[in-house]
C-alpha positions as MATLAB code, in Angstrom:
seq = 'XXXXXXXXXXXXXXXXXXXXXXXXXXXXXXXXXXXXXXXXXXXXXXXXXXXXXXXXXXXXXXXXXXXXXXXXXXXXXXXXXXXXXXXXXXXXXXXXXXXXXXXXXXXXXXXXXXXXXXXXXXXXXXXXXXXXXXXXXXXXXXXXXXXXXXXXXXXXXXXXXXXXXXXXXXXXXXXXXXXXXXXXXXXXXXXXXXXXXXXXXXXXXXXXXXXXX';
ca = [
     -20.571  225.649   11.740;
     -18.448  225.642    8.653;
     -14.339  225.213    9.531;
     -13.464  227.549    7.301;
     -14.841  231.160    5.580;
     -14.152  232.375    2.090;
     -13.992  236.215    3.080;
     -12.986  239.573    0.881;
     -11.265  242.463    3.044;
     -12.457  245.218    0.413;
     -12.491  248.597   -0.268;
     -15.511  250.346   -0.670;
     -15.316  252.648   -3.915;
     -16.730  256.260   -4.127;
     -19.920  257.160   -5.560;
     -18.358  258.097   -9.167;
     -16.988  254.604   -9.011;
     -20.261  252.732   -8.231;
     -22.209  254.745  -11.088;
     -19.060  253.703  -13.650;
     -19.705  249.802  -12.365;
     -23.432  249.871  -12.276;
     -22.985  251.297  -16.176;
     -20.663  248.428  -17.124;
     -22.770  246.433  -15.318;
     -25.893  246.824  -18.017;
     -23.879  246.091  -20.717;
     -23.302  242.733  -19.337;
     -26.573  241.846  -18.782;
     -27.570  242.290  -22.235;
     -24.773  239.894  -22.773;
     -25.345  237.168  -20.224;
     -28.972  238.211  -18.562;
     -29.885  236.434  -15.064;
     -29.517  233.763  -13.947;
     -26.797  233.351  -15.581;
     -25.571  236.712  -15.544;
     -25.936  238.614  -12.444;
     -26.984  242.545  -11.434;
     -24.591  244.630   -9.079;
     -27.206  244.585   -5.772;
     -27.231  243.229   -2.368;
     -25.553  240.063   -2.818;
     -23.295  241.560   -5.929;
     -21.562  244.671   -4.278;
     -19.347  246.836   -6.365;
     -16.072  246.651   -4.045;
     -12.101  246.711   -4.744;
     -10.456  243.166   -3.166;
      -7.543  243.874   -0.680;
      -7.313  240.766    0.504;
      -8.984  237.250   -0.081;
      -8.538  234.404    1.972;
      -9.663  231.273    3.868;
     -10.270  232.272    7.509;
     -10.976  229.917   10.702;
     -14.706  230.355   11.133;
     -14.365  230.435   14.846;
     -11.292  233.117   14.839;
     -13.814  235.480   12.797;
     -13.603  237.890   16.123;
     -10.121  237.726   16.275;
     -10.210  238.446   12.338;
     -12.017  241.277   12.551;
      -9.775  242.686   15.964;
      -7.018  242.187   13.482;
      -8.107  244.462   10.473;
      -9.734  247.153   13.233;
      -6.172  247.382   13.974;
      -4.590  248.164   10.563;
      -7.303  250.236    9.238;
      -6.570  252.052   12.614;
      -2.875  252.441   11.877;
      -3.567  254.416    9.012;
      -5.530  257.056    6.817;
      -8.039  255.436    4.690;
      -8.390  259.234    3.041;
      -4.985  258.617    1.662;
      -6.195  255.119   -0.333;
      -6.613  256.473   -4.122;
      -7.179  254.176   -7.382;
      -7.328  254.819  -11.162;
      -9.418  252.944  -13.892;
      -6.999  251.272  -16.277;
      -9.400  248.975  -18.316;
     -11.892  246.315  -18.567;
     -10.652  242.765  -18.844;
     -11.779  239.000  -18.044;
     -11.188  235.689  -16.457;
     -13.099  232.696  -18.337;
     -15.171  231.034  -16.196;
     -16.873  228.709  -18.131;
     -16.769  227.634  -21.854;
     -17.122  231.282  -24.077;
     -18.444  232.823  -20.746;
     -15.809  235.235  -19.183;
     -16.496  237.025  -15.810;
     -15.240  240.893  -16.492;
     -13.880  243.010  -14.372;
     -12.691  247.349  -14.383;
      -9.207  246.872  -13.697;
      -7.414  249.621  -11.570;
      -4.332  251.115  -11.340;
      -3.498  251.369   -6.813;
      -1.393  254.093   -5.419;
       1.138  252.864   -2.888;
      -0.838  253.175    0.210;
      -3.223  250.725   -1.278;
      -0.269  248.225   -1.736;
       1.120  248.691    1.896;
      -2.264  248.111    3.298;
      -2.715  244.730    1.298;
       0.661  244.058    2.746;
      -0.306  244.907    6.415;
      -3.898  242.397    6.051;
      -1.841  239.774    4.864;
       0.388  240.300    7.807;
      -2.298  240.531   10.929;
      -4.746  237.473    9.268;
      -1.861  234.900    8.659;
      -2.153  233.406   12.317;
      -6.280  232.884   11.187;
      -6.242  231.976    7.665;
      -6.661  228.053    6.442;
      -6.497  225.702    3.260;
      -8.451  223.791    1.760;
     -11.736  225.263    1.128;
     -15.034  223.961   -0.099;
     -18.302  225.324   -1.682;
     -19.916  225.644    2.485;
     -17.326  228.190    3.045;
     -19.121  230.505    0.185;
     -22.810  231.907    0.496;
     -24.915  229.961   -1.950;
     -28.119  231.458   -3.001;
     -30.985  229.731   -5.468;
     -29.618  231.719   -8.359;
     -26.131  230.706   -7.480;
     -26.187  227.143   -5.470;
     -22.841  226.104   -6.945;
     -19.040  227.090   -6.469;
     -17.242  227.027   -9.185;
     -14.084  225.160   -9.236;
     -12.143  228.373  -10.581;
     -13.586  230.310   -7.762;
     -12.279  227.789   -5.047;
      -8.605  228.199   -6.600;
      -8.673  231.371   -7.252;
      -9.100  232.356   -3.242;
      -6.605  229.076   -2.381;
      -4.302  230.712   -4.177;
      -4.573  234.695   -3.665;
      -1.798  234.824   -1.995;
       0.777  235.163   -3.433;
      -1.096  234.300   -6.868;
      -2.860  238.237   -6.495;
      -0.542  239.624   -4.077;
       2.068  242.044   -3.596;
       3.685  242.077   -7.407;
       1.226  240.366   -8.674;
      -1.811  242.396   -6.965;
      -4.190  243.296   -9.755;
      -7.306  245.101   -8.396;
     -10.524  245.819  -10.244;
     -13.816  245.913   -9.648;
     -15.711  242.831  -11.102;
     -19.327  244.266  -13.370;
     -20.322  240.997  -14.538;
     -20.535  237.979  -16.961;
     -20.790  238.074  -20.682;
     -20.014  236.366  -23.974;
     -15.994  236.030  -24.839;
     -17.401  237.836  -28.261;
     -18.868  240.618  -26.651;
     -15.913  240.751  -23.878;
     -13.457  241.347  -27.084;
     -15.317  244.392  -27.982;
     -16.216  245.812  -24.739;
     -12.209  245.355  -23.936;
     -11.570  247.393  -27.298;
     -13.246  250.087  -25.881;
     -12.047  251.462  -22.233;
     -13.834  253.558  -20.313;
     -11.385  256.924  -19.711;
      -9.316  256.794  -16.836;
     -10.722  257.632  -13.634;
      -9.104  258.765  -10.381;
     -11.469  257.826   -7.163;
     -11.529  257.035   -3.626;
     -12.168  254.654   -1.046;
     -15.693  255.486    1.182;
     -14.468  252.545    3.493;
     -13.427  249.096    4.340;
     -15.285  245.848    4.799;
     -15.502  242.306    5.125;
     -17.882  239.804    3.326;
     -18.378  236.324    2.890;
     -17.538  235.612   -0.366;
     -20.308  233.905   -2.763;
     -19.586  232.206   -6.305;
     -16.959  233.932   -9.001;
     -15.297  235.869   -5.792;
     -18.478  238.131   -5.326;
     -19.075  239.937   -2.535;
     -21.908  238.322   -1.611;
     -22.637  239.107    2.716;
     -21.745  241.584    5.008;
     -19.925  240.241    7.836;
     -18.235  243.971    9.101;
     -17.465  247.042    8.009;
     -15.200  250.294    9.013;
     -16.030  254.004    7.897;
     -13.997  256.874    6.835;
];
């Protein structure tokens, strides 16, 4: 067993949400197509990061006591998002990995908070590629990908807490046009919370738990 986990406490968009991703999605694939690029299914799940950390593999049960707790503590009906825009994190040379970016209310901010709180007595440092799921389309972990989740906190926390929902990979050319050309803002919900095992470029890429409205 692996020391440490690369997991994503996430929020699981709305329908209306999924059918905006899946759309941005297919743009991207005419971009970068597989196996390079990579469809929004089973190991790619449309999904708004909370929280992203290294976790003790053998306190997962004590992880996932610890968010039954705060997703108990409050009213996940109360957890609403905007769309803002599409933007992008290069990943490798004129490849960026793009992303709906979205605009949290407060409640999403305090829960972020609260995670961070109730896993800091499980989280670790120092991660490698066998805390990820690697697939045979995907057997590498990028070395942005294992900074990225080092770092989330405080790199993508609290003031600087940017959530979006990632839709893919494509050209930095066709990423400068997409960008010019934001899909209207969209208020939506959260259908849930869960936790996955992260694979490469932060996606959510296996379902370790989950908690329904």
């Amino acid at each position: 067993m692996n020391d440490l986990m690369a997991v994503d406490v996430l929020l699981n968009p709305d329908e209306s949400m999924i059918a905006l991703a899946k759309q941005v999605n297919a743009r991207m694939l005419t971009s970068v197509p597989a196996p390079t690029g990579f469809a929004l299914d089973e190991h790619h799940q449309p999904h708004i990061t909370a929280l992203q950390r290294y976790v003790r593999t053998a306190a997962l049960d004590q992880v996932y006591a610890a968010i039954d707790d705060v997703v108990a503590s409050l009213d996940l009906s109360t957890l609403k998002l905007t769309t803002h825009r599409i933007a992008h994190m290069e990943v490798q040379p004129s490849i960026g990995l793009a992303a709906i970016v979205v605009t949290p209310g407060p409640e999403v901010i305090d829960f972020q908070a609260r995670l961070i709180d109730a896993l800091r007595p499980y989280t670790g440092s120092g991660g490698t590629a066998d805390a990820y799921v690697r697939t045979d389309a995907e057997p590498d972990i990028n070395a942005a990908t294992l900074t990225y989740i080092e770092n989330y906190v405080p790199d993508h926390s609290g003031e600087n807490y940017l959530p979006h929902v990632t839709v893919g990979l494509a050209t930095l050319s066709d990423l400068k046009t997409v960008e010019a050309e934001p899909p209207a803002p969209q208020a939506f919900s959260v259908s849930g919370v869960s936790i996955y095992q992260l694979g490469n470029n932060g996606t959510a890429a296996k379902p370790l738990r989950s908690w329904g409205m």
